[in-house]
MMTF fields as JSON, N, C-alpha, C and O atoms, coordinates in Angstrom:
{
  "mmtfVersion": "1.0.0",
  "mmtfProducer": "UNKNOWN",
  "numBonds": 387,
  "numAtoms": 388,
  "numGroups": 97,
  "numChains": 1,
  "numModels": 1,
  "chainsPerModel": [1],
  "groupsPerChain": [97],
  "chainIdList": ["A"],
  "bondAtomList": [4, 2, 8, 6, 12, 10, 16, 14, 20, 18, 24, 22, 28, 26, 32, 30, 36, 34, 40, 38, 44, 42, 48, 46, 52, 50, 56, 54, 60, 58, 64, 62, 68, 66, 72, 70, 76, 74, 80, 78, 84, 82, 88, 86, 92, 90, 96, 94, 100, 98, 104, 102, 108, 106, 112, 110, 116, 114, 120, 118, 124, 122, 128, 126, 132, 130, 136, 134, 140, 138, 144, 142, 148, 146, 152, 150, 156, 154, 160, 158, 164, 162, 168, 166, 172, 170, 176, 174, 180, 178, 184, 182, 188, 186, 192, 190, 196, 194, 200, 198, 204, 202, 208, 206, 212, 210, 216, 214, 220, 218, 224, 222, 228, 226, 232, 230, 236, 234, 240, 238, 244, 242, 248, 246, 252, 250, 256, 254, 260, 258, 264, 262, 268, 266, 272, 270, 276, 274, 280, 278, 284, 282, 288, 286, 292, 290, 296, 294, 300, 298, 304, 302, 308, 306, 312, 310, 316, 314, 320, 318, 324, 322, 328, 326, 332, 330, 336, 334, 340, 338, 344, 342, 348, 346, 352, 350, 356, 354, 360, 358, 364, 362, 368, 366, 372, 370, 376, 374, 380, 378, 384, 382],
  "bondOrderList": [1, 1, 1, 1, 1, 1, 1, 1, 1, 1, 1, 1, 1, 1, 1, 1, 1, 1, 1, 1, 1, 1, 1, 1, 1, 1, 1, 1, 1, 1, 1, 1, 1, 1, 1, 1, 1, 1, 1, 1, 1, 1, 1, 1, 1, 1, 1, 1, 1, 1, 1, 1, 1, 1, 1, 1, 1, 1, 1, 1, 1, 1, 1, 1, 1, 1, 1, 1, 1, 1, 1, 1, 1, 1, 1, 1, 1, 1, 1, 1, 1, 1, 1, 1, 1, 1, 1, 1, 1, 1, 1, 1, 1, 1, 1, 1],
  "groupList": [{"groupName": "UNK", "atomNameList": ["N", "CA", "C", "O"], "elementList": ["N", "C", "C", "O"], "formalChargeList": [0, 0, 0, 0], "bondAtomList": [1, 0, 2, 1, 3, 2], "bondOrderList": [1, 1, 2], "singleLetterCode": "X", "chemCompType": "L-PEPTIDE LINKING"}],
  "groupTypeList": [0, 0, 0, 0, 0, 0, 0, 0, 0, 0, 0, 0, 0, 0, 0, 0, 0, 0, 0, 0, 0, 0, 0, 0, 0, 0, 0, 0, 0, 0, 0, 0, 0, 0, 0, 0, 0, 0, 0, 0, 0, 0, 0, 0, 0, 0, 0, 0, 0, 0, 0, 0, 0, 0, 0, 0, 0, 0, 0, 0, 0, 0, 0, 0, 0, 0, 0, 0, 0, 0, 0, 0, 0, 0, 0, 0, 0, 0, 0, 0, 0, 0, 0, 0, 0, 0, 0, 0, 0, 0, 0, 0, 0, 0, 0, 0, 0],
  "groupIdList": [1, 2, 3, 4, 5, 6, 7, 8, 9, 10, 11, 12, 13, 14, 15, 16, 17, 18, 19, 20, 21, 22, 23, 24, 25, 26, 27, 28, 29, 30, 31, 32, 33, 34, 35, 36, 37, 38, 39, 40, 41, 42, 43, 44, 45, 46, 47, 48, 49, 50, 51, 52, 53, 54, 55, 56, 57, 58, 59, 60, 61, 62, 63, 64, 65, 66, 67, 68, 69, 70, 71, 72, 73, 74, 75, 76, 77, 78, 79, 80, 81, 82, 83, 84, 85, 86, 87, 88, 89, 90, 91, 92, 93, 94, 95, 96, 97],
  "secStructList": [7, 2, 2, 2, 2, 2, 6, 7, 1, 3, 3, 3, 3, 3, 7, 7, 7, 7, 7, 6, 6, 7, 6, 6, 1, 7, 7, 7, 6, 6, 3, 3, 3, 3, 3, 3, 7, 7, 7, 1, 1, 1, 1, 7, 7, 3, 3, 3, 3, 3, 3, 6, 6, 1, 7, 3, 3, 3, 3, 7, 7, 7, 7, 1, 1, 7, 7, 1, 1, 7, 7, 3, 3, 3, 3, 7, 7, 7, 6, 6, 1, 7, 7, 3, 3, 3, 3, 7, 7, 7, 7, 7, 6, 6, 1, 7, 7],
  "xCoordList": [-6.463, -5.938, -5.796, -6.036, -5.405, -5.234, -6.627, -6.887, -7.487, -9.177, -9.437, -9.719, -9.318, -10.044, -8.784, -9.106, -7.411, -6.458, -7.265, -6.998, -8.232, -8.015, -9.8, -10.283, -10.424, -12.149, -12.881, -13.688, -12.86, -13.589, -15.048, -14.869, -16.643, -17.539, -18.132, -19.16, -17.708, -18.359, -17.165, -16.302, -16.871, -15.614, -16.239, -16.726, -16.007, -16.585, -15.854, -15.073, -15.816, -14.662, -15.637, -16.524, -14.819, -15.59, -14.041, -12.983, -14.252, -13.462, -13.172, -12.075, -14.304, -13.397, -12.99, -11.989, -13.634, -13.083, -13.726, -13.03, -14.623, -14.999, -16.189, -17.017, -16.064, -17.039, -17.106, -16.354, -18.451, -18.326, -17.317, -17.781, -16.223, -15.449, -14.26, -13.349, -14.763, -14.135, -14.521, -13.918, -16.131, -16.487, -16.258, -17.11, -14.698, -14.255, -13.18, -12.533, -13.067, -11.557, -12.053, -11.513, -13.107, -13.376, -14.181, -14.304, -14.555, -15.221, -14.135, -13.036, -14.347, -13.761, -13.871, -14.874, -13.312, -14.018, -14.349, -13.785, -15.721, -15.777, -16.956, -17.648, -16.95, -17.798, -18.85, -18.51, -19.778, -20.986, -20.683, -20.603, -20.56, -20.312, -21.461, -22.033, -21.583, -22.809, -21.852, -21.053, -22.264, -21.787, -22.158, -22.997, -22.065, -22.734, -22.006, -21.458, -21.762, -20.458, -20.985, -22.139, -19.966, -20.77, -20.602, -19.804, -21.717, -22.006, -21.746, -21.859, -21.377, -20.912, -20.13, -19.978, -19.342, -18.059, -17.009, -17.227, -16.003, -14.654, -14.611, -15.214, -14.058, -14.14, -15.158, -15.86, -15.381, -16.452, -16.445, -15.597, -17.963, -18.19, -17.751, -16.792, -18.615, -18.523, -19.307, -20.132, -18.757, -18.521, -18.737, -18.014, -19.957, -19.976, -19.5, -19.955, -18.58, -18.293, -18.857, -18.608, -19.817, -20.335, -20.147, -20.476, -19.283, -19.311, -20.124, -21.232, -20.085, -21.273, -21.699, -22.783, -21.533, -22.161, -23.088, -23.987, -23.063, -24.35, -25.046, -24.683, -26.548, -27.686, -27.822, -27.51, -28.242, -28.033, -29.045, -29.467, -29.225, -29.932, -29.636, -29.017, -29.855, -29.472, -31.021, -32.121, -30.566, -31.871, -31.543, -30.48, -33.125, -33.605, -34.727, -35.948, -33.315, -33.83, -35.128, -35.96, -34.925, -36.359, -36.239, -37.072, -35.37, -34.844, -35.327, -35.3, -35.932, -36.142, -35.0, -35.105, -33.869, -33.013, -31.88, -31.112, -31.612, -30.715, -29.402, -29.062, -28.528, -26.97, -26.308, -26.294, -25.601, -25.246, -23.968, -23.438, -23.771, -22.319, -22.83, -22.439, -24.044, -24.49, -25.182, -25.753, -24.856, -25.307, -25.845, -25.053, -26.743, -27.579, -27.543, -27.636, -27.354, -27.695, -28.002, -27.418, -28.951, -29.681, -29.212, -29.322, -28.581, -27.973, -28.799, -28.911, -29.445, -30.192, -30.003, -29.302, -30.585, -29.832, -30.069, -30.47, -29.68, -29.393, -30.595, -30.903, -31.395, -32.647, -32.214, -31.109, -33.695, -34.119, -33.309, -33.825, -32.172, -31.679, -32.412, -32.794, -32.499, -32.613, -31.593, -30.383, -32.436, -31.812, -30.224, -30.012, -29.813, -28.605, -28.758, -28.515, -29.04, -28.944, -27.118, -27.072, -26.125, -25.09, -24.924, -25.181, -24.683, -24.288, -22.776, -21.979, -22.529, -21.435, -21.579, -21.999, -20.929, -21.203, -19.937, -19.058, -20.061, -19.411, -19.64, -20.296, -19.046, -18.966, -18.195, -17.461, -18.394, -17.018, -16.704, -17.73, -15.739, -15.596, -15.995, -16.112, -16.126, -16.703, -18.256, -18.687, -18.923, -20.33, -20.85, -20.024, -21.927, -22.368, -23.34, -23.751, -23.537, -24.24, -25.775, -26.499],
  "yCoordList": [34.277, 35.236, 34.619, 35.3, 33.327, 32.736, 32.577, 32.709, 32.361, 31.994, 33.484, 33.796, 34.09, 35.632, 36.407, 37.071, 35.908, 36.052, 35.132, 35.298, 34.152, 32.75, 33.299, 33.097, 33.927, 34.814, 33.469, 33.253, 32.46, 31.262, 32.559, 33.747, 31.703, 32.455, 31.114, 31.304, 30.099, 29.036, 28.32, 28.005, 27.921, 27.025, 26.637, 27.256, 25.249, 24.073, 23.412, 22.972, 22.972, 22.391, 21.709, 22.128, 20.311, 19.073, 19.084, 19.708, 18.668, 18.107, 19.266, 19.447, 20.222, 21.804, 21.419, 22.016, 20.591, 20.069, 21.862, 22.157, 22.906, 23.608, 23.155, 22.286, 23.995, 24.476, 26.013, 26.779, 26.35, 27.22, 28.434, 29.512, 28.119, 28.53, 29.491, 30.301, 28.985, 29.648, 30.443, 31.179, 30.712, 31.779, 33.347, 34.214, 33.489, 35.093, 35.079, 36.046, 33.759, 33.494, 32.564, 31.519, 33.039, 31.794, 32.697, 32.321, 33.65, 34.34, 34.583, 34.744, 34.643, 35.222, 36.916, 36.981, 37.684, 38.694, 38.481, 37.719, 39.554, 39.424, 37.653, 37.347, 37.174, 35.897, 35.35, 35.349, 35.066, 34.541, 33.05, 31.929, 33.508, 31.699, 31.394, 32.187, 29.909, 28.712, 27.493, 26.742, 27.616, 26.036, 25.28, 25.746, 23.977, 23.073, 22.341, 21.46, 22.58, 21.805, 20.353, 20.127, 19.605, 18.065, 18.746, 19.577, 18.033, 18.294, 16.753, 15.618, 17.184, 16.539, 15.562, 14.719, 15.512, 14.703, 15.563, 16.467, 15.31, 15.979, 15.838, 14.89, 16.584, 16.169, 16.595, 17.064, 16.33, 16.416, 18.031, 18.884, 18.09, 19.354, 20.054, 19.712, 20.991, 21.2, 22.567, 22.877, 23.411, 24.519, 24.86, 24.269, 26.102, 26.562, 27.968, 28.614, 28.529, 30.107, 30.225, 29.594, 31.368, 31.969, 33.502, 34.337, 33.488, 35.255, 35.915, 35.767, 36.676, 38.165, 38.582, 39.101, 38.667, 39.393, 38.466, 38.891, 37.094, 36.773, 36.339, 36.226, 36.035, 36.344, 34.722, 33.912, 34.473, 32.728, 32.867, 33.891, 31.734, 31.356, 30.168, 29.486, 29.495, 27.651, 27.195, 27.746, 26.042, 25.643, 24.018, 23.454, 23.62, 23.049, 21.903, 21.775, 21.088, 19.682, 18.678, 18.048, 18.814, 17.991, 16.274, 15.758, 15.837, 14.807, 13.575, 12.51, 13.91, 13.513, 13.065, 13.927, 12.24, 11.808, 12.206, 11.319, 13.435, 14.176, 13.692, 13.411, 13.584, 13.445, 14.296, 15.451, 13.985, 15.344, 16.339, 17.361, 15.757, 16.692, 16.37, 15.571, 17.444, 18.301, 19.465, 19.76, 20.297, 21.607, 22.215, 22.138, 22.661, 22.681, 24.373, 24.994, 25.131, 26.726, 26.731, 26.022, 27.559, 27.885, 28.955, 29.98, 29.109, 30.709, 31.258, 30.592, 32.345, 32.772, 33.21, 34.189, 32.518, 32.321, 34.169, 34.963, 34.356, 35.853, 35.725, 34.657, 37.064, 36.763, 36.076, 36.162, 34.888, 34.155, 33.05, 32.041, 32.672, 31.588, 30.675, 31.507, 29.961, 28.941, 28.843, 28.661, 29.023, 29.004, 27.682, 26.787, 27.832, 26.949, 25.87, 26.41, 24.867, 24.44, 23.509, 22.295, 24.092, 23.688, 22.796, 23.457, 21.932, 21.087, 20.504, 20.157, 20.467, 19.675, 18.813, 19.111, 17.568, 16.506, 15.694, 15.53, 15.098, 14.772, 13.099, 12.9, 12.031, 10.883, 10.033, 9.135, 10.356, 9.323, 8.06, 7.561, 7.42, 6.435, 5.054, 3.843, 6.013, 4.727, 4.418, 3.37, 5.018, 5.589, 3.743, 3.098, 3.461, 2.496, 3.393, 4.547, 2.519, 2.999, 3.551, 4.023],
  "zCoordList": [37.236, 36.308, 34.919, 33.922, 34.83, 33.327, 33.041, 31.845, 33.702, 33.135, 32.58, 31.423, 33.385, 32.258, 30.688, 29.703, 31.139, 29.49, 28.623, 27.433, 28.871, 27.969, 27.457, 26.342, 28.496, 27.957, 28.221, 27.317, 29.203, 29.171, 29.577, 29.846, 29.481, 29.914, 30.693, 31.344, 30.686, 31.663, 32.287, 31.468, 33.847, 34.343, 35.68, 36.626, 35.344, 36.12, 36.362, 35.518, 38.064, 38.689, 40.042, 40.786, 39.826, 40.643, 42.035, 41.949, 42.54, 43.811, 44.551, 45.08, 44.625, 45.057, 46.943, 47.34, 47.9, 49.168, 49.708, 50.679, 49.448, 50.245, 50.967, 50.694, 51.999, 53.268, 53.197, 52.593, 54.146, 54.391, 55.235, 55.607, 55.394, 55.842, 54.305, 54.478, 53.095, 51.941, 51.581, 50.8, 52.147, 51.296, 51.108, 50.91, 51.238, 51.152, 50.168, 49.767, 49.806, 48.766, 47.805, 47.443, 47.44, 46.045, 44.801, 43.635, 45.232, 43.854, 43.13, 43.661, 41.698, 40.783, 39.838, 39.128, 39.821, 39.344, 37.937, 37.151, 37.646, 36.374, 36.494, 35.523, 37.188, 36.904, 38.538, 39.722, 38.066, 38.87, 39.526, 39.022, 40.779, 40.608, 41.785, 42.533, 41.661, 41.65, 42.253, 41.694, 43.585, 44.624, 45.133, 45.904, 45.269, 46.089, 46.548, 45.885, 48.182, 48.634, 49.495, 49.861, 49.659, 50.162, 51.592, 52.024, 52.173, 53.382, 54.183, 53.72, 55.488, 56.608, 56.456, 57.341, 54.994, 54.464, 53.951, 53.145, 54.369, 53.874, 52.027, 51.523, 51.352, 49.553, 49.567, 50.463, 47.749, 46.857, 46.713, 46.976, 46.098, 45.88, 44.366, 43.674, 44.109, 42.594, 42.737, 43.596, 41.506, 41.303, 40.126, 39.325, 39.371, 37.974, 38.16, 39.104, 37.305, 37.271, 35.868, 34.841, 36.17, 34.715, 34.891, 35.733, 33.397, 32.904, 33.42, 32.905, 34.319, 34.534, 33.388, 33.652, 32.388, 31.381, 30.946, 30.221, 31.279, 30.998, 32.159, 33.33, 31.357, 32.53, 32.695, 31.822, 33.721, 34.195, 35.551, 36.088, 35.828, 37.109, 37.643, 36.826, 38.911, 39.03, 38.849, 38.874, 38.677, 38.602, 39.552, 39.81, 39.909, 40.829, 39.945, 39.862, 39.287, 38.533, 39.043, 38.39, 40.39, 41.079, 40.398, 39.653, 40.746, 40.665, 41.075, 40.459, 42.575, 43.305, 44.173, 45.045, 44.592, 45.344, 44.644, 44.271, 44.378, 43.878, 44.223, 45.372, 42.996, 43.572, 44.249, 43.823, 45.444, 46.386, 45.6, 46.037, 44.555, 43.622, 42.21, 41.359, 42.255, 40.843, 41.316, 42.367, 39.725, 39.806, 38.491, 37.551, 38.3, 37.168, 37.252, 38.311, 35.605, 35.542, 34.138, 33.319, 33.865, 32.625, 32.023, 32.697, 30.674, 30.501, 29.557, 28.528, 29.621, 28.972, 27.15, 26.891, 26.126, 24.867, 24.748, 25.599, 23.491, 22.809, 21.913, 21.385, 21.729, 20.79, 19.81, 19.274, 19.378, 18.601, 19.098, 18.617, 19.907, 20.181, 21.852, 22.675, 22.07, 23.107, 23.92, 23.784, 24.934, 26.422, 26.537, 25.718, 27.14, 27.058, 28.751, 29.83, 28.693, 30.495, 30.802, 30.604, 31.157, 31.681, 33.119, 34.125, 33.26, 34.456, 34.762, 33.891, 36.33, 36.262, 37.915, 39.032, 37.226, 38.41, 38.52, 37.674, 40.07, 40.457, 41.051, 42.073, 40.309, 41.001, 41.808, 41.396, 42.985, 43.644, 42.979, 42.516, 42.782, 42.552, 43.514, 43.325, 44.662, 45.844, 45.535, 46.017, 44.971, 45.015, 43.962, 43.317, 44.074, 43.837, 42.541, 42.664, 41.361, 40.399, 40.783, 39.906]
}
């Protein structure tokens, strides 16, 4: 409820600790959201909410050995402007460089 008084159009949040077992209590109204939860470890996990009113997609960096807590979305710019690409990641501190 304070994220939509405050009009954020992008909110990104690392340590969200979901599974599939959340998925009936985590949308937000009014916003698109984009997850990637750690798999077969308790923690981690990260989360983009984007404004519905704008147009977005995820995208699929091709990394090759992708970090398991990132998430990549492209927001589509407003004529004559450029596309916008937003990310948010997550590093354990245990995690080796």
């Amino acid at each position: 409820m304070c994220v939509r008084l405050q009009g954020y159009d992008i909110i990104g949040i690392t340590e969200t600790w979901w599974d599939g077992t959340y998925d009936w209590s985590v949308g937000m109204e009014g916003y698109r959201l984009f997850r990637k939860d750690r798999q077969g470890r308790r923690g981690g996990g990260v989360t983009l909410y984007v404004n519905d009113q704008l147009e977005c997609m995820e995208l699929c960096l091709g990394m090759g050995e992708e970090p398991p807590e990132s998430l990549w979305v492209s927001i589509k710019g407003r004529a004559g402007t450029g596309d916008t690409i937003v990310g948010v990641c997550y590093r354990p501190p245990n995690q080796e460089d």
